[in-house]
C-alpha positions in Angstrom: 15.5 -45.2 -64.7 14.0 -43.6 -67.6 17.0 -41.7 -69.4 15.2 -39.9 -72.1 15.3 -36.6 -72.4 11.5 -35.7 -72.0 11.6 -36.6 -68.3 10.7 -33.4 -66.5 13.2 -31.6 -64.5 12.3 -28.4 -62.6 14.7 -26.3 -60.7 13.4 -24.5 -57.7 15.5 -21.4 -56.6 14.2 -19.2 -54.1 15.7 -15.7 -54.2 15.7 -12.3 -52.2 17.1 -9.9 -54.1 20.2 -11.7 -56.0 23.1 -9.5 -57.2 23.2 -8.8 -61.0 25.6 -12.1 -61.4 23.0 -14.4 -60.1 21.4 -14.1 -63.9 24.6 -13.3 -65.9 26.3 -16.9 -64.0 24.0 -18.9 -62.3 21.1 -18.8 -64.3 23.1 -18.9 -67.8 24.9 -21.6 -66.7 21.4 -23.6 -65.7 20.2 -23.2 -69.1 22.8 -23.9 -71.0 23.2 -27.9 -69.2 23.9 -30.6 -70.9 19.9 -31.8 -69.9 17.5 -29.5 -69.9 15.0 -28.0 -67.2 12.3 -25.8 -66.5 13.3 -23.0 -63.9 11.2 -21.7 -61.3 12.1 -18.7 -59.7 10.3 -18.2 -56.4 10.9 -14.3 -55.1 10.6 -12.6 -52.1 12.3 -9.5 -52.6 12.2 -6.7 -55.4 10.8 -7.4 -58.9 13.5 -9.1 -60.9 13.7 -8.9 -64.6 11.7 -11.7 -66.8 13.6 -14.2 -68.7 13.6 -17.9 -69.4 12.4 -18.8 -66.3 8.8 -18.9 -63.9 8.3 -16.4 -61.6 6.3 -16.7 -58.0 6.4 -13.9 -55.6 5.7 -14.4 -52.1 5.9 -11.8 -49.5 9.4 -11.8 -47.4 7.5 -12.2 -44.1 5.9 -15.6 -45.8 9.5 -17.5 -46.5 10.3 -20.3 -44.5 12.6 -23.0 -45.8 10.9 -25.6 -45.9 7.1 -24.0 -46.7 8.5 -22.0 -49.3 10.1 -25.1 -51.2 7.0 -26.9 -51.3 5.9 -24.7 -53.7 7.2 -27.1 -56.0 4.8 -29.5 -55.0 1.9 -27.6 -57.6 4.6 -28.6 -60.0 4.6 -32.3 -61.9 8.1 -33.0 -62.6 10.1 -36.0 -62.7 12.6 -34.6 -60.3 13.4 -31.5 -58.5 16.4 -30.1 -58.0 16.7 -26.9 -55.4 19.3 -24.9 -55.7 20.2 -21.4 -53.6 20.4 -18.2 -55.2 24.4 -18.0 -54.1 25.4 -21.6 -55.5 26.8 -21.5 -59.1 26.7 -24.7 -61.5 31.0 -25.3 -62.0 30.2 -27.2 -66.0 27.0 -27.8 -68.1 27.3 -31.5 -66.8 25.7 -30.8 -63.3 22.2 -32.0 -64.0 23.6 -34.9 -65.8 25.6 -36.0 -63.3 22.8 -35.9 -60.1 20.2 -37.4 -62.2 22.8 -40.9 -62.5 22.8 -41.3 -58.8 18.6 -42.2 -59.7 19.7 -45.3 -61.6 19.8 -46.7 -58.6 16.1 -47.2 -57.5 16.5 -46.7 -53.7 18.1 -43.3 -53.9 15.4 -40.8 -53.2 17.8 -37.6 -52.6 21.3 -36.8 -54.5 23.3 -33.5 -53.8 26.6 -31.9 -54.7 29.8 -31.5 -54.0 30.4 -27.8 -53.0 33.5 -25.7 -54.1 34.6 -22.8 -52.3 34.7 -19.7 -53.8 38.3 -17.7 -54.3 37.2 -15.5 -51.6 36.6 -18.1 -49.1 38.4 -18.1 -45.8 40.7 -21.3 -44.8 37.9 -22.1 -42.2 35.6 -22.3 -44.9 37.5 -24.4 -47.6 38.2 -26.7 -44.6 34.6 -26.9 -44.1 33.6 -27.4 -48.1 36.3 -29.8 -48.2 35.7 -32.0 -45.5 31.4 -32.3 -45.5 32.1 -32.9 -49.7 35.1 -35.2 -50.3 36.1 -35.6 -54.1 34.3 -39.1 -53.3 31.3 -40.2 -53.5 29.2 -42.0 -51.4 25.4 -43.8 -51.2 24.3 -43.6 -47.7 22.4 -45.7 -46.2 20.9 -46.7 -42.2 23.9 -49.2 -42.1 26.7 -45.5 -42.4 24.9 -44.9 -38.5 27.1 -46.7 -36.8 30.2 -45.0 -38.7 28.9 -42.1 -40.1 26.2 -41.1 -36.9 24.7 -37.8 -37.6 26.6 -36.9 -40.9 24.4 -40.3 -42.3 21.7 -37.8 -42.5 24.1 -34.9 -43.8 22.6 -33.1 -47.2 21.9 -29.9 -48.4 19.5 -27.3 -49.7 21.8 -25.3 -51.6 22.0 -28.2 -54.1 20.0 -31.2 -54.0 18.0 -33.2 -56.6 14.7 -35.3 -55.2 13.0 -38.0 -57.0 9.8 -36.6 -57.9 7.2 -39.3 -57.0 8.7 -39.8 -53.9 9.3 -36.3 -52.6 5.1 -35.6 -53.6 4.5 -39.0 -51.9 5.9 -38.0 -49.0 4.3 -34.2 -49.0 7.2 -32.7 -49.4 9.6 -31.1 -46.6 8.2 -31.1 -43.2 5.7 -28.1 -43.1 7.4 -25.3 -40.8 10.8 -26.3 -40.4 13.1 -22.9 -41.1 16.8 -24.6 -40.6 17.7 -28.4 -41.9 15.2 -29.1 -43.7 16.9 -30.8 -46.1 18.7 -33.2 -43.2 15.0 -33.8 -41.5 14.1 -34.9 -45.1 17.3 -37.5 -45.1 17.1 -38.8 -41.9 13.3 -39.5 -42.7 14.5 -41.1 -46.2 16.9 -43.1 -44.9 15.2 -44.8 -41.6 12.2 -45.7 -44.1 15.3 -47.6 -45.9 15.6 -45.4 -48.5 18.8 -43.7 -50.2 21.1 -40.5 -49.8 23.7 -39.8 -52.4 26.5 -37.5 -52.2 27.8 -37.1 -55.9 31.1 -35.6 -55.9 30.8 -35.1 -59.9 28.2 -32.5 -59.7 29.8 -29.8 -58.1 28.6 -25.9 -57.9 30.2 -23.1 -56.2 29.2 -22.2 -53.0 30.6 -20.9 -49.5 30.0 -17.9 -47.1 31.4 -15.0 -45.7 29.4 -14.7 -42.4 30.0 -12.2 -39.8 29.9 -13.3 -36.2 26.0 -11.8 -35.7 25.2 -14.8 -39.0 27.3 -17.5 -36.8 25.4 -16.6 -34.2 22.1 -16.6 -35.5 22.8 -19.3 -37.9 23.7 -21.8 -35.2 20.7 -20.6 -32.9 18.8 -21.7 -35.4 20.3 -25.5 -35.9 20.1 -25.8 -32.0 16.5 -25.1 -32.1 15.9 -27.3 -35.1 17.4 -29.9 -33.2 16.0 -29.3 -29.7 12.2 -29.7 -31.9 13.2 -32.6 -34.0 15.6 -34.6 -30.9 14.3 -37.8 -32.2 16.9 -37.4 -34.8 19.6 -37.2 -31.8 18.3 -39.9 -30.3 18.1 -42.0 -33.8 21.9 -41.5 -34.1 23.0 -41.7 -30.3 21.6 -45.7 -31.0 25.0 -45.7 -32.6 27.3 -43.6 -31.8 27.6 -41.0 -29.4 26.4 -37.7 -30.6 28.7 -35.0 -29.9 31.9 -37.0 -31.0 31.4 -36.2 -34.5 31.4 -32.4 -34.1 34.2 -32.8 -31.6 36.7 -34.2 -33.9 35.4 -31.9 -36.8 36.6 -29.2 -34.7 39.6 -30.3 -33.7 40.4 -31.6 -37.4 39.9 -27.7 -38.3 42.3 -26.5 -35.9 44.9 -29.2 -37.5 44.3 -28.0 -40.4 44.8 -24.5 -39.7 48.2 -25.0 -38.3 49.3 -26.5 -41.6 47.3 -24.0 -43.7 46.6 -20.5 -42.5 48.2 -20.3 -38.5 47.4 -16.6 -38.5 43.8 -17.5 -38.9 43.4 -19.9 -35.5 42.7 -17.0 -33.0 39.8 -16.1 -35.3 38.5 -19.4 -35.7 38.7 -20.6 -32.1 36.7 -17.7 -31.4 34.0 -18.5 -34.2 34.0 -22.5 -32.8 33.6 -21.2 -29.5 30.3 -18.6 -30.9 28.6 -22.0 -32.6 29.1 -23.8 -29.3 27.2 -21.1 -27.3 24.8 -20.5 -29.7 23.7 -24.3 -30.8 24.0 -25.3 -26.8 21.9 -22.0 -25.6 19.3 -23.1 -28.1 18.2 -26.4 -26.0 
């Protein structure tokens, strides 16, 4: 790969209404990386203030994950990195340290490790901690059989794609509004392509959902999932489906008892809301 500084880098961040320290933090901290970018900005809430950045405004009833990403496709660049509007860049490194993963020529996709924020809940940092590990890993079709679905595990809130190959392949899947970005790796990978989780690059990011965003939120992956089962049926080649989130679950509650006890009523009750909500989805 071609580590000169005039390959062309554009971040994509699509917004709806971000507080004030979206562009005092997150912003400031993407233009002051160690290797530089273009920003694009694409809005679909209130007018936002101008600044050292592109601006496209869409309509809020237009967004859609994945539609609203390809946007980027009018763009030539090198690579594209999407962030979300609530994911904050830890050091000035974080560009630097996705676009390494591309030395390696079959890695089409590289994201980062997530840190919770201070106000995160234990459920939460269990979460952050155990989907991004302090170590890295290149994923491949061989991590099915070990890995099943969390082979095709990535993320839009901070993600960099190889440029020719992400406009070769049009892009996310027109439509999709929930895992786009894991309908992307799955496709990557079975093609024999790359995934890289890089636990150098790291941003802050986490949620504070109530249980009407559990709810919702997992609705949504169920139906992503009952439109797109050949990614199910990919795995269950390998490994039977439903262990994985099985033992995630109970690993939480194991967790809990060693790190916040008072917090297990709660989060048996938000585990049992994602079961109903992905299952009453198919």
């Amino acid at each position: 790969m071609d580590d000169g500084d005039n390959m062309k880098i554009l971040v994509v961040i699509p917004i709806l209404n971000p507080p004030s320290w979206f562009f005092t933090d997150v912003i400031s901290r993407l233009l002051s990386q160690s290797r530089k970018s273009d920003i694009l900005l694409i809005n679909s809430g209130e007018n936002i203030p101008s600044g050292d950045y592109e601006v496209i405004n869409i309509s809020k009833k237009d967004f859609n994950h994945a539609n609203t990403r390809n946007i980027a496709l009018q763009y030539d660049a090198d690579f594209y990195l999407f962030i979300t509007q609530d994911a904050t860049p830890i050091t000035n490194k974080l560009i630097e340290k996705l676009l390494k993963n591309f030395e390696n020529s079959e890695v089409a996709v590289a994201y980062a490790r997530q840190v919770p924020y201070a106000d995160a809940d234990a459920s939460e940092i269990f979460t952050r901690e155990t989907n991004y590990p302090n170590v890295s890993k290149i994923k491949s079709k061989d991590d099915l059989k070990t890995l099943g679905i969390k082979t095709f595990f990535s993320s839009d809130s901070c993600a960099m794609y190889r440029g020719d190959y992400f406009r070769a392949v049009n892009g996310f899947t027109k439509d999709l509004n929930s895992n786009e970005d894991m309908e992307f790796a799955a496709r990557t990978i079975l093609v024999g392509r790359k995934v890289s989780y890089c636990a150098e690059a790291k941003v802050f990011h986490s949620h504070n959902f109530s249980l009407i965003q559990i709810w919702k939120r997992y609705r949504e992956i169920g139906i992503f999932f009952r439109e797109n089962r050949w990614i199910l049926e990919e795995v269950s080649k390998y490994i039977h489906v439903e262990s994985i989130g099985s033992k995630q679950a109970l690993q939480e509650l194991l967790y809990l008892v060693k790190k916040a006890p008072l917090s297990i009523p709660y989060s048996i009750i938000v585990l049992i809301i994602k079961y109903v909500a992905y299952k009453s989805s198919f």
